[in-house]
PDB file of N, CA, C and O in Angstrom:
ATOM      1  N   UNK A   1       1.950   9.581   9.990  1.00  0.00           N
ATOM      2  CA  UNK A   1       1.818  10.268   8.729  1.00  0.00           C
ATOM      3  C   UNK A   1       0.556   9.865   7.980  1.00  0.00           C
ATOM      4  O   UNK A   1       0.108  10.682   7.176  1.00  0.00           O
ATOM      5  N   UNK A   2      -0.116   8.621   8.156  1.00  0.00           N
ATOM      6  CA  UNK A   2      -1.526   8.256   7.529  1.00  0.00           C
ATOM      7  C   UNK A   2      -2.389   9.063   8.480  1.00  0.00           C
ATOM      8  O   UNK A   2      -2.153   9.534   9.593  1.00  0.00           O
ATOM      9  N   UNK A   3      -3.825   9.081   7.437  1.00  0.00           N
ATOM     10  CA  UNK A   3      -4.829   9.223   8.209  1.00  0.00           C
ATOM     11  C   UNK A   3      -5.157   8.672   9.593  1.00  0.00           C
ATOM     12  O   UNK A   3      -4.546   7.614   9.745  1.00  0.00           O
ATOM     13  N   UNK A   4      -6.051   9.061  10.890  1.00  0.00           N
ATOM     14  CA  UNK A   4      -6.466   8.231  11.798  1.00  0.00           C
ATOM     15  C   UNK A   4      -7.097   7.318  11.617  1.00  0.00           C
ATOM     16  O   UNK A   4      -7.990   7.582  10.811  1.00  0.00           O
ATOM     17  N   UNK A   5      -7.126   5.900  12.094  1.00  0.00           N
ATOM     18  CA  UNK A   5      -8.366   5.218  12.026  1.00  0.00           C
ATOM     19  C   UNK A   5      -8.091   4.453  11.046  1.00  0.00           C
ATOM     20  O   UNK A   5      -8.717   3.408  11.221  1.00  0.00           O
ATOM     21  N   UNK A   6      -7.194   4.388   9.642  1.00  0.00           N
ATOM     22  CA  UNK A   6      -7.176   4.208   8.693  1.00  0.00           C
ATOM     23  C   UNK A   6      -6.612   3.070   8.614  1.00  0.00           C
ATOM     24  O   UNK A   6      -5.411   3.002   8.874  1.00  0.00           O
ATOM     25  N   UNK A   7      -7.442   1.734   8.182  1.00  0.00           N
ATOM     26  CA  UNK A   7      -7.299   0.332   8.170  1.00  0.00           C
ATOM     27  C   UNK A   7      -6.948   0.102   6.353  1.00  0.00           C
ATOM     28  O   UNK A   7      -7.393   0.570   5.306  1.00  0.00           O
ATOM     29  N   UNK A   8      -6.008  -0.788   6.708  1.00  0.00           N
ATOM     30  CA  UNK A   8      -5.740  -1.194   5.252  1.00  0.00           C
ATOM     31  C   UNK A   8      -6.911  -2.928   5.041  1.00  0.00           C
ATOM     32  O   UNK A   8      -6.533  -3.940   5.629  1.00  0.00           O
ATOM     33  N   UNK A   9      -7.805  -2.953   4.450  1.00  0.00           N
ATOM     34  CA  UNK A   9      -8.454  -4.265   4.943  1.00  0.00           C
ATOM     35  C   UNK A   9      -8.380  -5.179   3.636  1.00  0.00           C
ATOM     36  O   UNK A   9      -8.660  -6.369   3.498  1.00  0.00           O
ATOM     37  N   UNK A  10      -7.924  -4.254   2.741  1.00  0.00           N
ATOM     38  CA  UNK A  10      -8.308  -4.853   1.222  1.00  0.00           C
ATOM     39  C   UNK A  10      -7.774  -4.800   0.445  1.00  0.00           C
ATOM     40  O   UNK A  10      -6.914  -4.035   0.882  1.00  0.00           O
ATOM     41  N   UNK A  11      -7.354  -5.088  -0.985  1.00  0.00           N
ATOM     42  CA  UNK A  11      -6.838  -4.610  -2.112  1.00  0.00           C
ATOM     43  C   UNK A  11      -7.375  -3.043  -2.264  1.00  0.00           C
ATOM     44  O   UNK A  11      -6.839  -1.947  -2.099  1.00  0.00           O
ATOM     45  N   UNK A  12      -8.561  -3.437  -2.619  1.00  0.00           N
ATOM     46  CA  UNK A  12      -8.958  -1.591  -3.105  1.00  0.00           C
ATOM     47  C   UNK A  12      -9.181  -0.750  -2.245  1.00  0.00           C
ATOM     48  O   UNK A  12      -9.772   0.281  -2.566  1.00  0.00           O
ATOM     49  N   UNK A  13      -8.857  -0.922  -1.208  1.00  0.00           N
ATOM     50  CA  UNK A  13      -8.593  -0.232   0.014  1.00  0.00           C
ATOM     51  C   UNK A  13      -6.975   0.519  -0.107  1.00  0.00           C
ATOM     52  O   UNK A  13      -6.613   1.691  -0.002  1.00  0.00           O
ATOM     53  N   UNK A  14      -6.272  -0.696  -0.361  1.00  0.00           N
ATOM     54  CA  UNK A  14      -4.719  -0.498  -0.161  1.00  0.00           C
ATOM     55  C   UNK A  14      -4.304   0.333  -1.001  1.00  0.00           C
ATOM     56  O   UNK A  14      -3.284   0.997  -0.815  1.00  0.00           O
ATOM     57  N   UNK A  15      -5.094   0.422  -2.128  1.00  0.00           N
ATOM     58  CA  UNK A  15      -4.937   0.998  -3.482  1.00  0.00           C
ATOM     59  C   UNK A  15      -5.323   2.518  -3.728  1.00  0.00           C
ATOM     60  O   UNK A  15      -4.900   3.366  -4.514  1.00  0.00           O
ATOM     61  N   UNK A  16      -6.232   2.522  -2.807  1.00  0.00           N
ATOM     62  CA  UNK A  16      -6.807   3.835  -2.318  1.00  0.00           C
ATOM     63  C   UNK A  16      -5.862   4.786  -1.804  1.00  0.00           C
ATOM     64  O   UNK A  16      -5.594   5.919  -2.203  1.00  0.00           O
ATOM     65  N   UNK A  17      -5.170   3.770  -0.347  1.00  0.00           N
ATOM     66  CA  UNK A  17      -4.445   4.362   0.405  1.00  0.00           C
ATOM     67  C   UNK A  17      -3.589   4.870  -0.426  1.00  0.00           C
ATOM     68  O   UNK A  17      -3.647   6.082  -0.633  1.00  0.00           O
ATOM     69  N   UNK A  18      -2.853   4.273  -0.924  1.00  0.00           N
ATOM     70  CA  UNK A  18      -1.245   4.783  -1.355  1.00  0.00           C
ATOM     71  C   UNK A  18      -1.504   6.078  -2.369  1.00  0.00           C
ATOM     72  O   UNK A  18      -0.757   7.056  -2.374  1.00  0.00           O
ATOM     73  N   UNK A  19      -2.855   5.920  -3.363  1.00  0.00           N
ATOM     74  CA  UNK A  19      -2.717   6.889  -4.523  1.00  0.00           C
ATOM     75  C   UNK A  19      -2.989   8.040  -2.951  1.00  0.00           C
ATOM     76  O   UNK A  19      -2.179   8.966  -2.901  1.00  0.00           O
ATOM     77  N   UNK A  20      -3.709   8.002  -2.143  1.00  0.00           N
ATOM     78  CA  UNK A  20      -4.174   9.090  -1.375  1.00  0.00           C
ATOM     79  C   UNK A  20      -3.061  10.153  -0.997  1.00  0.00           C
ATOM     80  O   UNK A  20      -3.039  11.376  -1.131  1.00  0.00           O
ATOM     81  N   UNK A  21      -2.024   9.135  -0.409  1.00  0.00           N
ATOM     82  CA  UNK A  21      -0.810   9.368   0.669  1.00  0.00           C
ATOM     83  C   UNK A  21       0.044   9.971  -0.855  1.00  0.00           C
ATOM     84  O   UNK A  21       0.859  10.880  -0.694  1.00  0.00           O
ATOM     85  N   UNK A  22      -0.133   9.560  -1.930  1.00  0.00           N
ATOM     86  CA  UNK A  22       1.160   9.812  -2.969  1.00  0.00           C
ATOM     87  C   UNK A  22       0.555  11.198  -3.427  1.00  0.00           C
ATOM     88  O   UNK A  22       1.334  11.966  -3.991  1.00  0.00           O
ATOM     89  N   UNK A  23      -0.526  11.527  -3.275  1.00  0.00           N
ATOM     90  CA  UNK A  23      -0.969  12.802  -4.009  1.00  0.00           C
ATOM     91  C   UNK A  23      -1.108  13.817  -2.555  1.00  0.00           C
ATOM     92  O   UNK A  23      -0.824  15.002  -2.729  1.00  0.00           O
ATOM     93  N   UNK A  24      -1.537  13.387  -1.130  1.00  0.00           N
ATOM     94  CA  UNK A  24      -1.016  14.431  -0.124  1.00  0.00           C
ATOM     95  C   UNK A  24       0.270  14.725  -0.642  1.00  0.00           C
ATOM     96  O   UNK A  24       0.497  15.848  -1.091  1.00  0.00           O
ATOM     97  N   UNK A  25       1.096  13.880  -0.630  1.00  0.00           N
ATOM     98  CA  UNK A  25       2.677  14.544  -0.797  1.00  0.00           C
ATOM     99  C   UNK A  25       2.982  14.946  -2.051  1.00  0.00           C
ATOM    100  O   UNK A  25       4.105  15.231  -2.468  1.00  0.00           O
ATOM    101  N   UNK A  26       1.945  14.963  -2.654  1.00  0.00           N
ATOM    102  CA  UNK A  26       2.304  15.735  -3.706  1.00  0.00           C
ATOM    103  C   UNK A  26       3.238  15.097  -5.065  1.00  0.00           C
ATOM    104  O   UNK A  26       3.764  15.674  -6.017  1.00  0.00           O
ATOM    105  N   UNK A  27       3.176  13.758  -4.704  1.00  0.00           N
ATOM    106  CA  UNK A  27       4.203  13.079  -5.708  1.00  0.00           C
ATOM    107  C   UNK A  27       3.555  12.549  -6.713  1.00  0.00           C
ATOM    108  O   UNK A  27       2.361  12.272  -6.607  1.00  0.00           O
ATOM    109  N   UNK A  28       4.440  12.274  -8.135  1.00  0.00           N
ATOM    110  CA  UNK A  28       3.883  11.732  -9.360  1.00  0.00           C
ATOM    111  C   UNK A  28       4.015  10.279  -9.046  1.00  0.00           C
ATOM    112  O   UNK A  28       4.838  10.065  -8.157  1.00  0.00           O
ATOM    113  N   UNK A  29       3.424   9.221  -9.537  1.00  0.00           N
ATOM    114  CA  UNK A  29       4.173   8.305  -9.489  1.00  0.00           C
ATOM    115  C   UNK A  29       5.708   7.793 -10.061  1.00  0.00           C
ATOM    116  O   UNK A  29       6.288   6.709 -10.000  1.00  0.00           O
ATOM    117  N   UNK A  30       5.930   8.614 -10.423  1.00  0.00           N
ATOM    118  CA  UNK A  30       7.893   8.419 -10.958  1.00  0.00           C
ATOM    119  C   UNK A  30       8.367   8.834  -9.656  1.00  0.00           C
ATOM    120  O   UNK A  30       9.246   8.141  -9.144  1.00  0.00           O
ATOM    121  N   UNK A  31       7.867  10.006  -8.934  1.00  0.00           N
ATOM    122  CA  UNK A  31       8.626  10.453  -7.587  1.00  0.00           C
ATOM    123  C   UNK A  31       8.376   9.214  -6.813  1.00  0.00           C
ATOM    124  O   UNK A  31       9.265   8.973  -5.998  1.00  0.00           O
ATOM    125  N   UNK A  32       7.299   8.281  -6.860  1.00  0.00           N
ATOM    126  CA  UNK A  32       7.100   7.626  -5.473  1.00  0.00           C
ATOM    127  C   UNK A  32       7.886   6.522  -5.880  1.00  0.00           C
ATOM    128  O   UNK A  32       8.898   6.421  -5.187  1.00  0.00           O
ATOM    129  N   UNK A  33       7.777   5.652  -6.768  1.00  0.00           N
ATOM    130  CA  UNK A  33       8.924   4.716  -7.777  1.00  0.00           C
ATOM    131  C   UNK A  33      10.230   4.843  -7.395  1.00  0.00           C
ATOM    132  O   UNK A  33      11.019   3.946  -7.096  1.00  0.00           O
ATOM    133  N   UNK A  34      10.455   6.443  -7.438  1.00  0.00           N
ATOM    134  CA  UNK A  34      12.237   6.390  -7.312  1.00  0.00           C
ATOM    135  C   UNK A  34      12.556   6.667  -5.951  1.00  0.00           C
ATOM    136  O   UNK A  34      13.720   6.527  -5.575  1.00  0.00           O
ATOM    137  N   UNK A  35      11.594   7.073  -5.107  1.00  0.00           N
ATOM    138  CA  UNK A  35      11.778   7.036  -3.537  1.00  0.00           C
ATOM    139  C   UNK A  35      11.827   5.815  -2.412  1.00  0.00           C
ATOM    140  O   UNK A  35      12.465   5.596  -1.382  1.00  0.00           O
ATOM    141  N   UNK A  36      10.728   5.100  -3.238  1.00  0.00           N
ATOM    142  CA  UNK A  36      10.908   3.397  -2.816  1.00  0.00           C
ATOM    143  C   UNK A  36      11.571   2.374  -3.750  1.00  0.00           C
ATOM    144  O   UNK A  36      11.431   1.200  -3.407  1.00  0.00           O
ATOM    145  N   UNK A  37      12.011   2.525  -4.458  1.00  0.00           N
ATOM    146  CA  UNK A  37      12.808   1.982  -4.956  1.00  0.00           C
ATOM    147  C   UNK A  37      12.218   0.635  -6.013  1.00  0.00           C
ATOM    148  O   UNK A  37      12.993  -0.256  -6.361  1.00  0.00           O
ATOM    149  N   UNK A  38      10.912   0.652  -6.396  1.00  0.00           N
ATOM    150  CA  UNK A  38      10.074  -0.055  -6.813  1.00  0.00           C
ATOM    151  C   UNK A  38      10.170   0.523  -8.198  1.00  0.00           C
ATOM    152  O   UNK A  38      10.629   1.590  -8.604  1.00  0.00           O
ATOM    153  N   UNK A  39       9.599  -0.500  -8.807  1.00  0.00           N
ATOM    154  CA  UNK A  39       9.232  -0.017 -10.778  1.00  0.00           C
ATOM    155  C   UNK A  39       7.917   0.583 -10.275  1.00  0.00           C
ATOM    156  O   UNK A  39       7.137   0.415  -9.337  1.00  0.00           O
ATOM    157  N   UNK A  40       8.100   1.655 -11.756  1.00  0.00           N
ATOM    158  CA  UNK A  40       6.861   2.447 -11.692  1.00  0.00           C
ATOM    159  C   UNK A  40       5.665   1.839 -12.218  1.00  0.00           C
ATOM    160  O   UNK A  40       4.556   2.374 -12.197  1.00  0.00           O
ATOM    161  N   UNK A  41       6.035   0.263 -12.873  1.00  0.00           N
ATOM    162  CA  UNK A  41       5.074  -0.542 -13.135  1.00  0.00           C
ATOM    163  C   UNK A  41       4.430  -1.364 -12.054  1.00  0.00           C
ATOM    164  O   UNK A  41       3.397  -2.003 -12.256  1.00  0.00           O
ATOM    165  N   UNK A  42       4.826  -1.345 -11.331  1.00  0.00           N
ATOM    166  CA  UNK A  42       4.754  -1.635 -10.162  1.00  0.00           C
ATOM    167  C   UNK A  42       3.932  -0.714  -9.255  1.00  0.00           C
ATOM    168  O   UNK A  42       3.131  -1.245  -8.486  1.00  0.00           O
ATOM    169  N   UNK A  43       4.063   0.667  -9.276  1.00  0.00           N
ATOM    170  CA  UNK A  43       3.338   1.380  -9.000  1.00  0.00           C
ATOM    171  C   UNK A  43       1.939   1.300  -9.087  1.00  0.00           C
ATOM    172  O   UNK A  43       1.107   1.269  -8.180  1.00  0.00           O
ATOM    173  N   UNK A  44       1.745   1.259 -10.733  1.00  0.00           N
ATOM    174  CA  UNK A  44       0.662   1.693 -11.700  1.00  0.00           C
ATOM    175  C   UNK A  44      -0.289   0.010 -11.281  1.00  0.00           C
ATOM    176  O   UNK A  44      -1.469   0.100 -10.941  1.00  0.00           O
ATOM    177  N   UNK A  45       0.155  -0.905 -11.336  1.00  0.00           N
ATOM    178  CA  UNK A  45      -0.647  -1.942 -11.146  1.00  0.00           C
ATOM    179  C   UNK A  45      -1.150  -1.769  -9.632  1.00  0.00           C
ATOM    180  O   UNK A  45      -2.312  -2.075  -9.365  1.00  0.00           O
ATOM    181  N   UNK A  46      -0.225  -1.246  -8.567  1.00  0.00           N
ATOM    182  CA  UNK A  46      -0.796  -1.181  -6.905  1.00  0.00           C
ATOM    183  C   UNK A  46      -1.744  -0.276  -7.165  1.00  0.00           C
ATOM    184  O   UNK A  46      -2.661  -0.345  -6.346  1.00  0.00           O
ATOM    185  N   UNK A  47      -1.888   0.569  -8.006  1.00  0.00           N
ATOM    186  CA  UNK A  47      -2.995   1.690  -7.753  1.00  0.00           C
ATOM    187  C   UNK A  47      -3.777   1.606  -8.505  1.00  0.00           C
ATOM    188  O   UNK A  47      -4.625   2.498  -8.543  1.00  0.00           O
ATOM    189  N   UNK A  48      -3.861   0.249  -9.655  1.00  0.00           N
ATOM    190  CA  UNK A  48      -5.331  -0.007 -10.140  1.00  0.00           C
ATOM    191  C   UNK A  48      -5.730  -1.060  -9.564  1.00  0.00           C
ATOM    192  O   UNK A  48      -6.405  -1.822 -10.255  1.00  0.00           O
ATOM    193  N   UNK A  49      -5.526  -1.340  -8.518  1.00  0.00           N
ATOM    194  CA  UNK A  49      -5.903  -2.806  -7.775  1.00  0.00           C
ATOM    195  C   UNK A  49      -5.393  -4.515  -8.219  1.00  0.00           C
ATOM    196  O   UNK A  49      -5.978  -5.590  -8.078  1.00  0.00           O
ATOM    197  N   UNK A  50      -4.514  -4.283  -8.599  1.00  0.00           N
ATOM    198  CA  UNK A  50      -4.030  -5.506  -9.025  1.00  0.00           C
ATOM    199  C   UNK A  50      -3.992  -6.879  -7.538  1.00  0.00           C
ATOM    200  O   UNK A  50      -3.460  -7.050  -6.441  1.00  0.00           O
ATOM    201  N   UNK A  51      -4.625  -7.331  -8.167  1.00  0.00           N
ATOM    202  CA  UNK A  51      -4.899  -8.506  -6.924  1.00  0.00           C
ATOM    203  C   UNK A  51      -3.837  -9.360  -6.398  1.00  0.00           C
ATOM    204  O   UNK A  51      -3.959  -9.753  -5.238  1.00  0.00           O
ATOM    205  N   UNK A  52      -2.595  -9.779  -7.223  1.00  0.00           N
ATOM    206  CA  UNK A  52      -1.809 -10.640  -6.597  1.00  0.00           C
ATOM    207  C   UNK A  52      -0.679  -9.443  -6.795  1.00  0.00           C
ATOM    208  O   UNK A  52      -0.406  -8.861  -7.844  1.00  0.00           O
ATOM    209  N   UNK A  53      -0.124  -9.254  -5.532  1.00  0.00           N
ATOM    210  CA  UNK A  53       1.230  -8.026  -5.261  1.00  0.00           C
ATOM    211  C   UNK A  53       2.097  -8.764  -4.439  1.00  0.00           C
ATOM    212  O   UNK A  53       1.685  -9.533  -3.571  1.00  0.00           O
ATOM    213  N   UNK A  54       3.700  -8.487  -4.766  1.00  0.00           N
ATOM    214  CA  UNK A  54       4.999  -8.644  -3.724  1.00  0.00           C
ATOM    215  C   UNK A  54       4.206  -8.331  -2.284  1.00  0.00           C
ATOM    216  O   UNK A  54       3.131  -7.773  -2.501  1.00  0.00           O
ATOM    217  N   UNK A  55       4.386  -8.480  -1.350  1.00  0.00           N
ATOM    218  CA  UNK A  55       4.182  -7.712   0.040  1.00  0.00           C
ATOM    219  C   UNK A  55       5.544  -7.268  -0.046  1.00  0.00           C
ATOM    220  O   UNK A  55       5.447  -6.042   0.003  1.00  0.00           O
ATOM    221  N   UNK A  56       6.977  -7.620  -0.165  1.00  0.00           N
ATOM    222  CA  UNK A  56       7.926  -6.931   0.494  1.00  0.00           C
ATOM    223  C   UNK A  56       7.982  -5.520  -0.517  1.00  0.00           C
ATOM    224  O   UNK A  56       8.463  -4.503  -0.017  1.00  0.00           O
ATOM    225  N   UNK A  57       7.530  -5.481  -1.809  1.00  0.00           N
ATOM    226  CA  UNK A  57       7.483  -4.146  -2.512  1.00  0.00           C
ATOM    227  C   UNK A  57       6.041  -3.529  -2.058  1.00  0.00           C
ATOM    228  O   UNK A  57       5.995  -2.311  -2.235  1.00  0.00           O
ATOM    229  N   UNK A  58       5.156  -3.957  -1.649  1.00  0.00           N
ATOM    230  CA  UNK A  58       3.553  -3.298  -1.035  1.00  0.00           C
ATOM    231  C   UNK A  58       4.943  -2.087   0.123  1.00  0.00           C
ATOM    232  O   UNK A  58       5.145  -0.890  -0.078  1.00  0.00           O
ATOM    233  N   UNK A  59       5.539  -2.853   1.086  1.00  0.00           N
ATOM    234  CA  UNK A  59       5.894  -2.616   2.261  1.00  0.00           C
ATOM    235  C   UNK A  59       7.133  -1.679   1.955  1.00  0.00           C
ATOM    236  O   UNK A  59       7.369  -0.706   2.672  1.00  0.00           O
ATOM    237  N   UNK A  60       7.626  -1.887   1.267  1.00  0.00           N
ATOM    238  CA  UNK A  60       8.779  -0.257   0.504  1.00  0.00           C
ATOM    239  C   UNK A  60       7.889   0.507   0.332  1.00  0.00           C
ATOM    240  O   UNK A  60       8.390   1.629   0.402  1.00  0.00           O
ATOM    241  N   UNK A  61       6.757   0.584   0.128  1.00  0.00           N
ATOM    242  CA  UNK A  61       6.212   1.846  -0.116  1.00  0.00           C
ATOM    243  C   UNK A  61       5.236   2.088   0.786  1.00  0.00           C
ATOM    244  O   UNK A  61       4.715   3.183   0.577  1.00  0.00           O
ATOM    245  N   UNK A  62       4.932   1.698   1.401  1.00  0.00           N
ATOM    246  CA  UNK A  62       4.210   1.374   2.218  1.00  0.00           C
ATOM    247  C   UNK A  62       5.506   2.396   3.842  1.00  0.00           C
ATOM    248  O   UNK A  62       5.256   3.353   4.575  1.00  0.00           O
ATOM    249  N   UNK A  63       6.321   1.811   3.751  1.00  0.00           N
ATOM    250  CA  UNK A  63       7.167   2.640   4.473  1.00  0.00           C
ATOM    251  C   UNK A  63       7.660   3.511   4.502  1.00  0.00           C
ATOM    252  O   UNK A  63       8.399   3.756   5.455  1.00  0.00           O
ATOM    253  N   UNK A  64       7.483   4.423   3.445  1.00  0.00           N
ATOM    254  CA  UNK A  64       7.583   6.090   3.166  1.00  0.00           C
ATOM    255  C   UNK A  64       6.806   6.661   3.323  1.00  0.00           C
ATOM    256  O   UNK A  64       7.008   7.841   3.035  1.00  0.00           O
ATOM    257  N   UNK A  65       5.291   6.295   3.903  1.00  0.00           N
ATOM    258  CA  UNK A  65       4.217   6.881   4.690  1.00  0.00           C
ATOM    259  C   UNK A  65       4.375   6.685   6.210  1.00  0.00           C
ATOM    260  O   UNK A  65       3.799   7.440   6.994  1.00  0.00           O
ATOM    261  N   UNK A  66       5.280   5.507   6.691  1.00  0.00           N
ATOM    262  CA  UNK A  66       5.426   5.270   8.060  1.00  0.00           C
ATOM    263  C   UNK A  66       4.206   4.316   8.181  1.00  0.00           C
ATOM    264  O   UNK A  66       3.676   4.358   9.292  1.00  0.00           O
ATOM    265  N   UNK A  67       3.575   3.362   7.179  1.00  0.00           N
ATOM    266  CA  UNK A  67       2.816   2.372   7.325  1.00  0.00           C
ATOM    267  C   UNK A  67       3.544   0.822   7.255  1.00  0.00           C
ATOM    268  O   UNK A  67       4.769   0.726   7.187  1.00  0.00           O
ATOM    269  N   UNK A  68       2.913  -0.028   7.273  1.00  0.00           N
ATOM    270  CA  UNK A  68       3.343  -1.466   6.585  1.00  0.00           C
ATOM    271  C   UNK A  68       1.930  -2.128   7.065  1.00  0.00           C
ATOM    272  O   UNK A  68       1.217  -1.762   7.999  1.00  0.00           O
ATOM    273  N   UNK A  69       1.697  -3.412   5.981  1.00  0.00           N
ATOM    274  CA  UNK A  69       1.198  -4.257   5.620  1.00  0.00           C
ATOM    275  C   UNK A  69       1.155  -5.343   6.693  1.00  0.00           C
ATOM    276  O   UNK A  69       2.197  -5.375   7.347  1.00  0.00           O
ATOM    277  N   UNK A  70       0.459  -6.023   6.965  1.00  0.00           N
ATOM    278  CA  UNK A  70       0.654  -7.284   7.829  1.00  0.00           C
ATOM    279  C   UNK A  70      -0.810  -7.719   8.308  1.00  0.00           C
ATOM    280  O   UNK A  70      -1.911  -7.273   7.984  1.00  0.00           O
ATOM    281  N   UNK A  71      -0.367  -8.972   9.389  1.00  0.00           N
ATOM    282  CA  UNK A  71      -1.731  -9.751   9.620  1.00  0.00           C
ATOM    283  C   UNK A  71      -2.708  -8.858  10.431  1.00  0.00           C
ATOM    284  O   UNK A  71      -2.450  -8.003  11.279  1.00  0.00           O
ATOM    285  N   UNK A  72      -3.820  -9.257   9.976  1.00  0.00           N
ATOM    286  CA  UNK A  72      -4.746  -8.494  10.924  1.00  0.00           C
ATOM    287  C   UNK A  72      -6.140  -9.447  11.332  1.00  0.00           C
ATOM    288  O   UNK A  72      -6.898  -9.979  10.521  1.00  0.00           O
ATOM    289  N   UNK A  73      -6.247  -9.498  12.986  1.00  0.00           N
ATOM    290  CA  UNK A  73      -7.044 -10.804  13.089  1.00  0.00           C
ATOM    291  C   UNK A  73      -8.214 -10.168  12.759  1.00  0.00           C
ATOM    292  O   UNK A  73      -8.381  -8.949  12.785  1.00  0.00           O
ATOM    293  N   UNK A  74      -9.140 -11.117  12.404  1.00  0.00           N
ATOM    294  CA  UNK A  74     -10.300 -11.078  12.156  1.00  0.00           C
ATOM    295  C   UNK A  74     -11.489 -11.944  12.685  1.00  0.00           C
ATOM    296  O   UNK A  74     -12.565 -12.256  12.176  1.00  0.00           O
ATOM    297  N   UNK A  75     -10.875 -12.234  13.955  1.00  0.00           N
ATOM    298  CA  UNK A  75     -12.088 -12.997  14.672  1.00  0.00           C
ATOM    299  C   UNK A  75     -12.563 -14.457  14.292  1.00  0.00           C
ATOM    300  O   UNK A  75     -13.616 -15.037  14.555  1.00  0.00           O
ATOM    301  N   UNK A  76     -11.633 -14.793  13.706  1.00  0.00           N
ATOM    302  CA  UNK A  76     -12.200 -16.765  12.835  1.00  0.00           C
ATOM    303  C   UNK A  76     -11.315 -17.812  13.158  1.00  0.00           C
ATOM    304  O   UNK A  76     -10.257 -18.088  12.591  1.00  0.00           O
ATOM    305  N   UNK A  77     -11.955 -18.489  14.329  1.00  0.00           N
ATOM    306  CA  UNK A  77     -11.002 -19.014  14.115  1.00  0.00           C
ATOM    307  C   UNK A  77     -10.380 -20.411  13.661  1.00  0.00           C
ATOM    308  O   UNK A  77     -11.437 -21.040  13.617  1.00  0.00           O
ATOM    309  N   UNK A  78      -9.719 -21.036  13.411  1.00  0.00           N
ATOM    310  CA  UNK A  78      -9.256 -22.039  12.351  1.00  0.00           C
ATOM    311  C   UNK A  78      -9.515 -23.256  12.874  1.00  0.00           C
ATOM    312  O   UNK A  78      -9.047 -23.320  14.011  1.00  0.00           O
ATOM    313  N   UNK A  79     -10.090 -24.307  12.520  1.00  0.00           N
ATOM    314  CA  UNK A  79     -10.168 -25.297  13.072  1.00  0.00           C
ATOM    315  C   UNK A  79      -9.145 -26.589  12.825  1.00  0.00           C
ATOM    316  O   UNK A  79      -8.704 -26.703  11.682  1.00  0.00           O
ATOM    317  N   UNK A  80      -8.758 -27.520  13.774  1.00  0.00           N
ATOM    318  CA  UNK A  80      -8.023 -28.247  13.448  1.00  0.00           C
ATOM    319  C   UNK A  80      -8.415 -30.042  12.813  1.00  0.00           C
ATOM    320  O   UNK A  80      -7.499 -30.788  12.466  1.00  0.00           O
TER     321      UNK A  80
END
């Protein structure tokens, strides 16, 4: 249901995504709120980029596009 290709890499990336996916479907944010089950304040802060977010509420909504959130390597690796 997302775009191809379409990497979540960032906050304002992520933030992008969801207003994108919430306005394909045509939803207000009260529709997407009461579909994932999240506050609509909650909403409104994911889609102005709010830097520190739940992941398990990113991932409720995040799952009504058929997406989710998670690690993604990036080639570094950690030293001990």
């Amino acid at each position: 249901m997302h775009p191809k290709g379409y990497k979540i890499m960032e906050q304002t990336t992520l933030s992008k995504y969801v207003k994108a996916m919430r306005k394909q479907y045509n939803l207000t944010q009260v529709d997407l709120s009461e579909k994932s089950g999240v506050g609509l304040r909650f909403i409104r802060e994911l889609e102005q980029g709010k830097q520190t977010l739940r992941l398990d509420k990113v991932n409720q909504i995040l799952n009504l596009f058929g997406s989710e959130a998670g690690v993604v390597p990036i080639n570094k690796k950690v030293e001990a």
